[in-house]
C-alpha positions as CSV (number, residue, x, y, z in Angstrom):
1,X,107.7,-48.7,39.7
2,X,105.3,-50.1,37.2
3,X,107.1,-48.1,34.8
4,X,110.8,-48.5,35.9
5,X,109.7,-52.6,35.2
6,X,107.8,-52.0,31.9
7,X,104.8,-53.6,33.0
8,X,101.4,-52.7,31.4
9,X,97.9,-51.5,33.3
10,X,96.8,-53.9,35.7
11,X,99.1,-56.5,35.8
12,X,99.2,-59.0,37.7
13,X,102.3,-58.6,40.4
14,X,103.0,-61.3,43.2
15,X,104.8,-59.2,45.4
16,X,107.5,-60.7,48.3
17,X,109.7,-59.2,51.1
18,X,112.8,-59.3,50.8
19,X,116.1,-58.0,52.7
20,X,117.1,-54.8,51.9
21,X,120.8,-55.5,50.7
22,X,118.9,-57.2,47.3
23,X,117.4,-54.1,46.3
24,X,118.5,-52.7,43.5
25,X,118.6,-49.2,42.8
26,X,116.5,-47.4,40.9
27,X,114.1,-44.1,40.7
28,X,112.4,-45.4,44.4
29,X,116.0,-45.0,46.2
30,X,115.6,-41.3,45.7
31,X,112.1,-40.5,47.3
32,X,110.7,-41.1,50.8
33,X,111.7,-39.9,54.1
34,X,111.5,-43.6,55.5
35,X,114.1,-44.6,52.4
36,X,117.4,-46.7,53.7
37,X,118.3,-45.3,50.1
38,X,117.7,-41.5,51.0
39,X,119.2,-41.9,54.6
40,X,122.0,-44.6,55.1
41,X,120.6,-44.3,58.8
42,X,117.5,-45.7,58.4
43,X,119.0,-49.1,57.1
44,X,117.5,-52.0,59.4
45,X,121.3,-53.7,59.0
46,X,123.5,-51.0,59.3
47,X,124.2,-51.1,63.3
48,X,124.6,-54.9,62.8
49,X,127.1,-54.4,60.2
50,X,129.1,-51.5,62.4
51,X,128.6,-53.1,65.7
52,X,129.8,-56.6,63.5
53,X,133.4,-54.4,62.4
54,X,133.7,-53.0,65.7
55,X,133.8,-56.7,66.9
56,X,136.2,-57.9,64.2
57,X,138.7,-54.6,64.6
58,X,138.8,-55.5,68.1
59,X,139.9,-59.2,67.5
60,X,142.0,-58.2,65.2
61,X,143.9,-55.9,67.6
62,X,143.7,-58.4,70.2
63,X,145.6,-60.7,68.3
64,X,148.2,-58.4,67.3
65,X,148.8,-57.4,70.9
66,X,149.4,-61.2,71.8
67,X,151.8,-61.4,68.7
68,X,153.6,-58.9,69.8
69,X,153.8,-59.6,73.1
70,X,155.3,-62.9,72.6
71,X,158.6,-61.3,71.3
C-alpha cells in the first residue's frame, strides 16, 4: 500500500476506519481470503442492501396490486 500511495520509508500514517463502500480499488482488492473485494460475499453491507431491495420490490408490487385493483 505504501507504494500504491507513494509514500517514503517510515512515514508517518494516521490511519482511520472507514465503511467499506469508500474504498477505492486498488492492488489490496485482489489479495486476501477475508477481502469483500475478492469475495462479494464477505461484504458487511451486502445482506442489508439485498434484504433493503427485497423490501422495496415488495412495496413496489404492493402498490401496483392496489392500482390495479381499483379498476
Amino acid at each position: 500500500m505504501r507504494d500504491y500511495l507513494g509514500m517514503p520509508n517510515m512515514a508517518t500514517v494516521h490511519w482511520r476506519f472507514i465503511d467499506f463502500a469508500r474504498i477505492p480499488r486498488g492492488p489490496w482488492a485482489y489479495y486476501g481470503k477475508n477481502n469483500p473485494f475478492v469475495d462479494p460475499k464477505l461484504d458487511p453491507d451486502l445482506k442489508a442492501r439485498q434484504d433493503y431491495m427485497v423490501y422495496l420490490r415488495k412495496l413496489r408490487d404492493e402498490a401496483y396490486a392496489r392500482k390495479n385493483n381499483r379498476k
